[in-house]
C-alpha positions in Angstrom: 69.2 12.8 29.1 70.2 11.3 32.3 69.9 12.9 35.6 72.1 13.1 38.9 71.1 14.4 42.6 73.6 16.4 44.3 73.5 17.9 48.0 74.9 20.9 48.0 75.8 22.9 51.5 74.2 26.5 51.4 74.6 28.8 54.2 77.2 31.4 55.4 79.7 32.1 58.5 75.9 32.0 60.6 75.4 28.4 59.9 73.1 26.5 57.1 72.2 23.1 55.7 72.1 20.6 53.0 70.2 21.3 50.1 69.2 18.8 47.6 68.8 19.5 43.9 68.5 16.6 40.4 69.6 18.1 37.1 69.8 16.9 33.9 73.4 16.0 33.0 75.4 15.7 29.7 78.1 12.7 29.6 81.5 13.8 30.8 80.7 16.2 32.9 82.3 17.0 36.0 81.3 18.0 38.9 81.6 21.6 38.3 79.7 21.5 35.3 76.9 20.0 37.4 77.1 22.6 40.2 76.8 25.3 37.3 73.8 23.5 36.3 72.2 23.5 39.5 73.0 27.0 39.9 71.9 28.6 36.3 68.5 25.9 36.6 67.8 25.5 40.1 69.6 28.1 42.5 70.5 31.5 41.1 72.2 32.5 44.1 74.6 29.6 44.6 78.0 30.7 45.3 81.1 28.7 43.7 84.3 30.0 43.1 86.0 28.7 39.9 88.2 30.0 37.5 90.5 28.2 34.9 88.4 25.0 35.4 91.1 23.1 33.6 93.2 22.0 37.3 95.6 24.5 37.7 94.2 28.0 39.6 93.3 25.9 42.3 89.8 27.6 42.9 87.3 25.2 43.2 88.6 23.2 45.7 85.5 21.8 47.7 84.6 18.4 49.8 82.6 15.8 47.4 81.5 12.8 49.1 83.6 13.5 51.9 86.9 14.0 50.3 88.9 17.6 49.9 88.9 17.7 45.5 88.9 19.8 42.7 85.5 20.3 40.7 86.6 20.8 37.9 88.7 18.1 37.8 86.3 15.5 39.5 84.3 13.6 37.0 80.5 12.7 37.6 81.4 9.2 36.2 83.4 8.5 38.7 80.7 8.0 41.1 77.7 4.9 40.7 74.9 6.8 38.2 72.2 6.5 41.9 74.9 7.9 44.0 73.8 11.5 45.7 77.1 14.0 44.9 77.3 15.7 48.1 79.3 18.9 47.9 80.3 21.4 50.7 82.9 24.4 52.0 86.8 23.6 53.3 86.2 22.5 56.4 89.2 24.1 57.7 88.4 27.5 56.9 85.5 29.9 57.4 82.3 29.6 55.5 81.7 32.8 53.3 78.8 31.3 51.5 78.0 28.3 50.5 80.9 26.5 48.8 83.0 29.3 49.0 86.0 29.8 52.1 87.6 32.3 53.1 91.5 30.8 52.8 93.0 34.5 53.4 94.6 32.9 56.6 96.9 30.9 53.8 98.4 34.5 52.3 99.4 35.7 56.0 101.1 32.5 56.8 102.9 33.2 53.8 104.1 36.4 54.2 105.8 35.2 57.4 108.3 32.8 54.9 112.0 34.8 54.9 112.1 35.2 51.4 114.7 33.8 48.9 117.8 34.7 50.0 120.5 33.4 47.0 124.5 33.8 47.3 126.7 36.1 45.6 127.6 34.7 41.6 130.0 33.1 40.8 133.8 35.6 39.5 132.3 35.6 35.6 128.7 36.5 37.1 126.6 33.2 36.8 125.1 30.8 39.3 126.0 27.7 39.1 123.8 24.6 40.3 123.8 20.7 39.7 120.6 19.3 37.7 119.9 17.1 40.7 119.3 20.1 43.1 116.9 21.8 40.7 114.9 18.7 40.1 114.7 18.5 43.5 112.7 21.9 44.4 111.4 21.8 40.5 108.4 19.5 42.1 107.4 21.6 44.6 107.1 24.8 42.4 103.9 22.5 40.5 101.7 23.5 43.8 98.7 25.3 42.2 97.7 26.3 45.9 94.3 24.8 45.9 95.1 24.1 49.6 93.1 21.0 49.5 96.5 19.6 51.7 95.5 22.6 54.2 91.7 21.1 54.3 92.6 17.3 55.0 95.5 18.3 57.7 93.8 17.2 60.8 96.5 19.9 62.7 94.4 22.7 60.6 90.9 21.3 60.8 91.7 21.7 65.2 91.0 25.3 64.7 92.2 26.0 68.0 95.7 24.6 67.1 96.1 26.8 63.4 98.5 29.6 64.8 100.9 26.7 65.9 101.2 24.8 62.4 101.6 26.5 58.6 100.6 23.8 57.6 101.4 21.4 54.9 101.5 23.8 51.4 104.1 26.3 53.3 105.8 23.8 54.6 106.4 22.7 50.4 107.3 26.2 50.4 109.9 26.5 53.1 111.1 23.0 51.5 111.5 25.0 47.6 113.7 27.5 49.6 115.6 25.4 52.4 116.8 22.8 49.5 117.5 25.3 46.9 121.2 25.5 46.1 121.3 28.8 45.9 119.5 30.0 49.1 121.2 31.3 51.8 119.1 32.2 54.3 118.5 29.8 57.8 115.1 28.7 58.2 115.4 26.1 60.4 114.8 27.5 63.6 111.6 29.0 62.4 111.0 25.6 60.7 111.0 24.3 64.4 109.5 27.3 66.8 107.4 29.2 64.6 105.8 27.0 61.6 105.3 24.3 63.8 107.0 21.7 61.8 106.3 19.3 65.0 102.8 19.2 65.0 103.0 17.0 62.1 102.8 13.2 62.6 103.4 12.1 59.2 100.0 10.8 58.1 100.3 11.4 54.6 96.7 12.4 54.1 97.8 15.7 52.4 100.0 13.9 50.1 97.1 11.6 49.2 94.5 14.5 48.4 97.2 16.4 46.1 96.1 17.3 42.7 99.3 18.0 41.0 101.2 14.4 43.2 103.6 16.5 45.1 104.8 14.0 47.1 104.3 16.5 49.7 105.6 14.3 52.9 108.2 12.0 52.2 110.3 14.9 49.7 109.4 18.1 51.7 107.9 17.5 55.1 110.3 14.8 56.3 113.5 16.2 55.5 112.9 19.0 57.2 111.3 17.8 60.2 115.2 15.5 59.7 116.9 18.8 59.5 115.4 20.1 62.8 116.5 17.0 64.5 119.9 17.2 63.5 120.5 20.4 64.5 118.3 20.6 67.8 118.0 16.6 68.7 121.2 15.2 67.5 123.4 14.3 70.7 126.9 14.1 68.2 125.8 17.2 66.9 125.4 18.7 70.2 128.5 17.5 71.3 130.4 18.7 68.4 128.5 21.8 68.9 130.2 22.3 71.9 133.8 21.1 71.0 134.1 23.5 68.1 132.3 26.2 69.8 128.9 26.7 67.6 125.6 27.8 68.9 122.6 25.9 67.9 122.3 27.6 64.8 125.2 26.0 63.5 127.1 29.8 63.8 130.2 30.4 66.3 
């Protein structure tokens, strides 16, 4: 039975270090299944958090040779058979232990979202919406929150910079609701002075890491960033603004 190394980060929130540990492995096994491995043959006390281990509760998201993943959906044979699989916490949130975060910071950002706010129906009581606007928010409602985008966004990783920016998953979220066609409700100022949408520079690096392919960038973060342009940045609109006497927020 073949064998792999991995280097696995154990510590907490008061600092640590690499540990290295070779287990036998079974072919087509993931990383997960290695870390379990380690933990039931090596180190009893390794912390992990996993749950569905099929890709779709998000939980094991982790760093492996470098790059924000899944476990459980991160196969061993992916990597050469003498390559060490190095495996450590989020690095843009707090260490609990070992390779588990604490992402709590995520739930608080999103509890500052104005909910889903949809118009009145329609005389005979039903909504009414074209196909083409529910495909539209359809893709962002595959996010599994796994916040592997929050990890890789260098604006998030700047700890010091994290109450300016929500980051990349709520601004998907604020994307679902803004380009709904029944949603009422006016995000955009808080798209532009209180989630940040400006600290963004479009490097596409959370759209790369994505496990479900949201194509997290060019469908949500763009047009919105375009949105807040248009109403705050747009000299015609401005000036139009002015003639028919609206305020910023496109109200009279």
């Amino acid at each position: 039975m073949p064998e792999r190394s991995f280097r696995i980060w154990r510590g907490d929130a008061n600092g640590g270090e690499f540990a290295e540990y070779t287990v036998d492995v079974d072919e087509g096994m993931v990383v997960l299944d290695g870390i379990h491995r380690v933990q039931a043959r090596k180190a009893n006390d390794l912390a992990v958090r996993w749950n569905c281990k099929a890709g779709k509760c998000g939980s094991c998201s982790m760093e492996i040779n470098g790059k924000p993943r899944l476990a459980c959906m991160t196969r061993l044979g992916d990597y050469p058979a003498e390559q060490t699989i190095t495996c450590q916490p989020l690095k843009a949130f707090p260490v609990i232990k070992d390779l588990v975060t604490d992402v709590s910071w995520n739930y608080k950002q999103n509890k500052k979202i104005a909910p889903f706010k949809p118009r009145p129906r329609d005389d005979d009581g039903q909504y009414r919406m074209m196909q083409e606007d529910v495909d539209r928010v359809q893709e962002f409602r595959k996010c599994i929150e796994c916040f592997l985008c929050q990890d890789t966004c260098h604006v998030l990783r700047d700890h010091a910079r994290k109450s300016a920016f929500v980051g990349p998953r709520f601004m998907i979220r604020l994307a679902s609701l803004e380009m709904h066609p029944l949603d009422t409700a006016d995000r955009i100022p808080a798209v532009k002075n209180e989630y940040g949408s400006g600290m963004c520079n479009i490097t596409r690096c959370c759209t790369e890491v994505c496990p479900e392919h949201i194509n997290i960038t060019d469908n949500g973060i763009i047009p919105l960033k375009e949105r807040v342009v248009d109403r705050y940045y747009d000299p015609f609109m401005i000036l139009w603004n002015k003639i028919t006497g609206k305020n910023k927020n496109g109200k009279t």
